[in-house]
C-alpha positions as CSV (number, residue, x, y, z in Angstrom):
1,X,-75.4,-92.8,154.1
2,X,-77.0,-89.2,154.9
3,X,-79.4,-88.1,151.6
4,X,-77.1,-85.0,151.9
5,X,-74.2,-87.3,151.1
6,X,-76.0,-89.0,148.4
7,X,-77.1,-85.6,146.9
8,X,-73.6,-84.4,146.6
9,X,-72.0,-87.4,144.7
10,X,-74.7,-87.3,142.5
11,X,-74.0,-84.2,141.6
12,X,-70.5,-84.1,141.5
13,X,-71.0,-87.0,139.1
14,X,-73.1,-84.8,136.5
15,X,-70.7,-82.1,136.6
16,X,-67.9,-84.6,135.9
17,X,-69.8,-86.1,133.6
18,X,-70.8,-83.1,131.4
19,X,-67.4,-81.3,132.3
20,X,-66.2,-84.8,130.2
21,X,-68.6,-83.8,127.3
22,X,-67.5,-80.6,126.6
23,X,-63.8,-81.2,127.0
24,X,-64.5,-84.3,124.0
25,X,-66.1,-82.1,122.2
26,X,-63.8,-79.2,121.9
27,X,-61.3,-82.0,120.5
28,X,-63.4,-82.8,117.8
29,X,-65.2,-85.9,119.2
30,X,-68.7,-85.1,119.2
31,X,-70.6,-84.5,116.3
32,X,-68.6,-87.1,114.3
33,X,-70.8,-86.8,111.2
34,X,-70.5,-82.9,111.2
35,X,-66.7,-82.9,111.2
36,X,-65.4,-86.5,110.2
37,X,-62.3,-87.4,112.2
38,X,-59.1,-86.5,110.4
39,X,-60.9,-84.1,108.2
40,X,-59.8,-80.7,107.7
41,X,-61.8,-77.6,109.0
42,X,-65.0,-76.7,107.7
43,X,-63.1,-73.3,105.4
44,X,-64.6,-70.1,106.6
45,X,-67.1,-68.5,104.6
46,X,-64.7,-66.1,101.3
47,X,-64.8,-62.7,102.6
48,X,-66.6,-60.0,100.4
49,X,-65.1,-56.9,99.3
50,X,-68.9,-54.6,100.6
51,X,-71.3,-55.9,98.6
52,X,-72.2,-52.1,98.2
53,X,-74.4,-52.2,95.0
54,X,-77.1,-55.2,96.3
55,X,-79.8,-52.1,97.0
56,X,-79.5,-50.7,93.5
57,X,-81.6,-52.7,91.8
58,X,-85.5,-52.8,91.7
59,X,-88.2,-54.5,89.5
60,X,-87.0,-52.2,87.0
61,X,-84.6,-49.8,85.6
62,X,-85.5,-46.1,85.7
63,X,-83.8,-43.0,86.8
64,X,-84.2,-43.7,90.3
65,X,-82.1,-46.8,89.7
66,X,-79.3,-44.7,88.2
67,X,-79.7,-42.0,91.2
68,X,-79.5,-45.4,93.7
69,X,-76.0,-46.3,91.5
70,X,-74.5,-43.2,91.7
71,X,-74.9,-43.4,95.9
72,X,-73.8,-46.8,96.3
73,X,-70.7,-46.2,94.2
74,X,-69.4,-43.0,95.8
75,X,-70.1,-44.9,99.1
76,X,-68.4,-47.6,97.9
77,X,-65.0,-44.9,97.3
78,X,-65.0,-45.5,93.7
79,X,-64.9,-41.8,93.3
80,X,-66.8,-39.1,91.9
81,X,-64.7,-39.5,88.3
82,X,-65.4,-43.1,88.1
83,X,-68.6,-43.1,89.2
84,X,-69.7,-40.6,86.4
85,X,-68.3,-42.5,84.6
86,X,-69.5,-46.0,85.1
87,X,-72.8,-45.0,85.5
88,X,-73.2,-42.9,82.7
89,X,-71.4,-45.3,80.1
90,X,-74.1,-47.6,81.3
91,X,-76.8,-45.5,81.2
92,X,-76.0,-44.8,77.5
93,X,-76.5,-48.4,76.8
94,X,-80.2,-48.3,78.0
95,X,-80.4,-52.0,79.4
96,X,-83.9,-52.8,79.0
97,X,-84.3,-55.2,82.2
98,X,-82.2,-55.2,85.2
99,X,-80.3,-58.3,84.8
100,X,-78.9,-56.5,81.8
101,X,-78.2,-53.3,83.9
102,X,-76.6,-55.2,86.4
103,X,-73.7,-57.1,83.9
104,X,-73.4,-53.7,81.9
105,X,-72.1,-52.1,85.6
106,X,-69.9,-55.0,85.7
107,X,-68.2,-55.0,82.2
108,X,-67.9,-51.0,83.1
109,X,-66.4,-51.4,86.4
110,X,-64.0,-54.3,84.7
111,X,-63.2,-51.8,82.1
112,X,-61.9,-49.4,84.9
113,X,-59.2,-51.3,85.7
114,X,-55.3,-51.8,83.7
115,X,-54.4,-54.7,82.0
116,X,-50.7,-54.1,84.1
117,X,-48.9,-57.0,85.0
118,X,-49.6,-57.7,89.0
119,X,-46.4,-59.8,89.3
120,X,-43.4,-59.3,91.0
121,X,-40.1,-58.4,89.3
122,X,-37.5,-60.5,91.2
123,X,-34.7,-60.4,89.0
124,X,-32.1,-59.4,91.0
125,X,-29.2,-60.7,93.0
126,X,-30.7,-59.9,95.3
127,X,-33.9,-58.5,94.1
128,X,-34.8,-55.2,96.5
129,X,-38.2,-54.2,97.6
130,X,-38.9,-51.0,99.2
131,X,-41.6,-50.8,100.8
132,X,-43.4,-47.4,101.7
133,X,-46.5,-45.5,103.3
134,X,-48.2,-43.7,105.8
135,X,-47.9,-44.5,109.8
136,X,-50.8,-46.8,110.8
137,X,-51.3,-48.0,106.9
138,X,-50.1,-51.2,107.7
139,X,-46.9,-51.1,106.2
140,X,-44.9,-53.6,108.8
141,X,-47.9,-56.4,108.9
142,X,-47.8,-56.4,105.0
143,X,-44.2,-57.2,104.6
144,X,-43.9,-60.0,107.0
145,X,-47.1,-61.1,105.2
146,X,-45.5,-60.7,101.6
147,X,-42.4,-62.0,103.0
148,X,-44.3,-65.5,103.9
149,X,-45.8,-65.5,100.5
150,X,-42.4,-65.4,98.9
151,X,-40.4,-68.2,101.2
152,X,-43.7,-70.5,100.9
153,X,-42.5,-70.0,97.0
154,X,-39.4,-71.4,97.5
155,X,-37.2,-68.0,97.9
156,X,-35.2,-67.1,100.6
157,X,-35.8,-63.6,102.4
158,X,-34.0,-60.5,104.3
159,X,-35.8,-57.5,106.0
160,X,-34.1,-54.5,106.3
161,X,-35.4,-51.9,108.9
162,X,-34.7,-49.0,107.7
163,X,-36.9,-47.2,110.0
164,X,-34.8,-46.5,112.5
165,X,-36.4,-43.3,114.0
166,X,-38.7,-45.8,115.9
167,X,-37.6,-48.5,118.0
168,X,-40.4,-50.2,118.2
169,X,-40.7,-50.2,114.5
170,X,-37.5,-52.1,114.6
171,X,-38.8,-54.8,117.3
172,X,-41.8,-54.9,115.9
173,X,-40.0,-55.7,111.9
174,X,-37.5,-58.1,114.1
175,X,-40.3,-60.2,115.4
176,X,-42.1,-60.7,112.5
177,X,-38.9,-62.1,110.6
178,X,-38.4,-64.2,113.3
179,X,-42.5,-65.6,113.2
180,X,-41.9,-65.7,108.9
181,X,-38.8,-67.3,109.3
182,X,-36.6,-64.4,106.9
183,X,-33.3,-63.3,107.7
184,X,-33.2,-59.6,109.4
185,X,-30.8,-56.4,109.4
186,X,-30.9,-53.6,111.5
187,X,-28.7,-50.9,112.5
188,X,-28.2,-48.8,115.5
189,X,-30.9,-46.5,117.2
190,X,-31.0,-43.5,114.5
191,X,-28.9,-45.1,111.8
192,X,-28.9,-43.6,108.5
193,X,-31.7,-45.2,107.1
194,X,-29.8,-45.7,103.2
195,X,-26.7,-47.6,104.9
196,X,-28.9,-50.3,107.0
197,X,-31.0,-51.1,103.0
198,X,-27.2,-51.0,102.2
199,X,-26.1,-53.2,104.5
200,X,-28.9,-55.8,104.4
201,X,-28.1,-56.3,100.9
202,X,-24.6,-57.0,101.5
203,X,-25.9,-59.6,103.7
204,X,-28.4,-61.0,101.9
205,X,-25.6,-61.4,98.9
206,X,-23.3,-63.1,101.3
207,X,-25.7,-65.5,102.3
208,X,-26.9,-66.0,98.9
209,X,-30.3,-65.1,99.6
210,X,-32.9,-64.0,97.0
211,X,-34.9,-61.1,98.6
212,X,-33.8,-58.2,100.4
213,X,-37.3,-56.6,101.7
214,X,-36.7,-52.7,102.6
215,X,-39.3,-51.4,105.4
216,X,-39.1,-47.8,105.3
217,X,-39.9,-44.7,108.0
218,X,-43.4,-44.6,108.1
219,X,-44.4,-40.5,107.7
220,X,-46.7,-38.3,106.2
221,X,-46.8,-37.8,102.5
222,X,-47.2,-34.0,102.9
223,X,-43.5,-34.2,104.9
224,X,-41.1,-33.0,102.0
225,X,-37.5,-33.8,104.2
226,X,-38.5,-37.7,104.7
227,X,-39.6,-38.0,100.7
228,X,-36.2,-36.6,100.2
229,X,-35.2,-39.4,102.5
230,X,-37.0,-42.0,100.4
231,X,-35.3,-40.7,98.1
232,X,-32.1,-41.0,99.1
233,X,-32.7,-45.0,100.5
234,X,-34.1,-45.4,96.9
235,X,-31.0,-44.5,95.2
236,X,-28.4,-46.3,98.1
237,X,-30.3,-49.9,97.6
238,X,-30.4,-49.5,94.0
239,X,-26.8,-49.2,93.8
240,X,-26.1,-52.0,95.8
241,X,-28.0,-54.4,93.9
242,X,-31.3,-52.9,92.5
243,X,-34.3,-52.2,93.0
244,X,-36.9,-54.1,91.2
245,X,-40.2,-53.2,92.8
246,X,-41.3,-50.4,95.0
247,X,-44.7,-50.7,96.8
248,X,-47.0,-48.4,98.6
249,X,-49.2,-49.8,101.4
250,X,-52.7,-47.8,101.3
251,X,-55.0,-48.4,104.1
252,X,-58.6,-49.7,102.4
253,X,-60.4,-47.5,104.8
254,X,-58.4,-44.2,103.8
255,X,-61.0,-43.6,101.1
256,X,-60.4,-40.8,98.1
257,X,-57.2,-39.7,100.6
258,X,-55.7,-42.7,99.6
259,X,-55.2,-40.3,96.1
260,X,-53.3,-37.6,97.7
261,X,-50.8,-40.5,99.3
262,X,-50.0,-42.4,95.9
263,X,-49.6,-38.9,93.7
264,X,-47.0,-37.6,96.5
265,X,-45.2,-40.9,96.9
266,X,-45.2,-41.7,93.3
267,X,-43.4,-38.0,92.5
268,X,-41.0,-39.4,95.4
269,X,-40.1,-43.0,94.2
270,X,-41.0,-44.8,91.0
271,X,-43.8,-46.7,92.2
272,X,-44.7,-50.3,90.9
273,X,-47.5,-51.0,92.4
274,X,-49.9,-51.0,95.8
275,X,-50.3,-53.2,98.5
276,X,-54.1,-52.6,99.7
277,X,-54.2,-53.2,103.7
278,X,-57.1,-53.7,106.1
279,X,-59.6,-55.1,103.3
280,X,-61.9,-56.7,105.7
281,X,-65.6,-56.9,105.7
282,X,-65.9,-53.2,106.8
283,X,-63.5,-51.8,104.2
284,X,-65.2,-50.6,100.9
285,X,-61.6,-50.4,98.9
286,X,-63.5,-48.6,95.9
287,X,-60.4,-46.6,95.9
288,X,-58.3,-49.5,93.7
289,X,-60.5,-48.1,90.5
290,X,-59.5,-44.4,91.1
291,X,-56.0,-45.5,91.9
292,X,-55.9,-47.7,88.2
293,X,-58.0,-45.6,86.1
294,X,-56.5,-41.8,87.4
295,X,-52.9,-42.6,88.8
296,X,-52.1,-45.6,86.6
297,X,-50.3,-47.6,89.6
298,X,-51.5,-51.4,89.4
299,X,-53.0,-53.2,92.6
300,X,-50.7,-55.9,93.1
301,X,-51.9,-57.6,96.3
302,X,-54.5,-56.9,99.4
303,X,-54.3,-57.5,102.6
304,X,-57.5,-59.3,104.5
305,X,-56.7,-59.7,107.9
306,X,-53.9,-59.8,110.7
307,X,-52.5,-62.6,109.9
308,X,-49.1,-63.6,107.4
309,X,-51.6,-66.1,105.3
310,X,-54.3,-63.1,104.9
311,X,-52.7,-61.9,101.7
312,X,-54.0,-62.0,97.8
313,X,-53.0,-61.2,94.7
314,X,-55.4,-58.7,94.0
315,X,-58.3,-59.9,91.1
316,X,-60.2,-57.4,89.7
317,X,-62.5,-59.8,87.9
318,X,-63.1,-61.0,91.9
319,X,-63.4,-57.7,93.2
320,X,-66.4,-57.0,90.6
321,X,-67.9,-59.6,91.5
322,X,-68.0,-59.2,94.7
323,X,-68.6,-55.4,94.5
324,X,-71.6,-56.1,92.8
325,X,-73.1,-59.4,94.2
């Protein structure tokens, strides 16, 4: 045999060979003791809400410590309100080391935030959801993500797309219920918005489901004629059954705009509480204290990722500490 010959099958052998390896490995069986068989995925590390405040703090506490504060707080979109606040109610306490300083900003950010009730209201039959916000906030990814929380809790779900000056808002709410596994209405191509929350309640009480989840026309809050829209699907779905939660979806990285959205919508609808979207590890999301303390609106749940299983109930004990690890 030719040493050519002999050179080739040897190496088709080693690229069989470690073609073998790696295909094993990417099913789990190689490093055995790492990842016993059968066992569940190493969990991925929690996500942080910034971890804004971890340069504040020195060897001790003196004013440049309260000037370094007041920075990483308004960077953090707490607000200029809150951050007076915060850091002077602290500052009044004069902690005398900075372990000290650092649970007093704590307890004062804690403080900042209600005592409401971050439940759902789902006493209805059906209970109806609106759901509103801003295009790009997020709004569709968050209901089909609320939606799986609710049927992995035993309830059975309807969405209603009621934004039906979009098509692709439409196929895009369609395909989610399908991945989620809820029920779906939608109307024709321009529909009057009220009759399709109308009509998915009717089906939803004809199938004796327990939700009816209301996606709404995604539009600026500034835009006066879709507010009176909002409005006007408000009062239609209330009628039909009733309406025992409306939530806003606010975009994490919207910052102190975030304000202008809930005051607008809030003036709009009766507002029960807001959906946070986009949390990730790049998204500050300071704006839940202004939106607590100023507007009085409770964070309910946030969104972390893409997703349907990247949805919390929203902690403000966690967010703290996390803010301020």
């Amino acid at each position: 045999m030719p040493d050519t010959t002999v050179i080739l099958i040897v190496v088709a052998v080693v690229v069989l060979a470690l073609a073998g390896f790696w295909f094993i490995r990417s099913r789990g069986g190689v490093d055995a003791a790492a990842t016993p068989t059968g066992a569940p995925p190493a969990k991925a590390p929690s996500r942080k809400w910034g971890r804004i405040l971890s340069r504040v703090w020195g060897d001790t506490v003196d004013d440049a410590t309260w000037e370094r504060l007041e920075e990483a707080l308004l960077a953090a979109d707490v607000g200029v309100v809150a951050t007076d606040r915060v850091v002077s109610t602290v500052r009044s306490r004069r902690p005398g080391t900075v372990e000290e300083a650092e649970q007093m900003v704590r307890d004062a950010l804690l403080a900042e935030f209600s005592t409401s009730d971050r439940g759902l209201d789902l006493d209805g039959s059906p209970a109806v959801i609106l759901v509103v916000g801003v295009n790009g906030s997020g709004k569709t990814t968050s209901i089909a993500k609320l939606a799986q929380r609710l049927q992995s809790q035993g309830r059975v779900v309807r969405l209603a797309a009621a934004d039906t000056f979009r098509a692709a808002a439409v196929e895009q709410l369609r395909l989610w219920s399908e991945r989620v596994g809820a029920g779906f209405t939608q109307g024709p191509e321009r529909a009057d918005p009220a009759s399709v929350a109308h009509d998915a309640v009717a089906e939803a009480r004809a199938a004796g489901e327990d939700v009816v989840i209301v996606d709404t026309a995604g539009r600026l809050h500034s835009d006066r004629n879709l507010m009176e829209e909002l409005r006007k699907v408000h009062r239609v779905a209330n009628h039909a059954s009733r309406v025992t939660e409306v939530l806003l979806v606010l975009d994490a990285t919207a910052g102190q705009n975030g304000l202008a959205q809930v005051r607008e919508f809030a003036n709009a609808v009766p507002l029960s509480g807001v959906i946070l979207s986009k949390l990730d590890g790049t998204a500050r999301g300071g704006i839940v204290v202004a939106v607590e303390k100023e507007l009085g609106v409770p964070i309910k749940f946030v969104g972390t990722g893409e997703r349907p299983e990247d949805f919390e109930v929203f902690d403000p004990a966690g967010f703290v500490a996390d803010l301020t690890a």
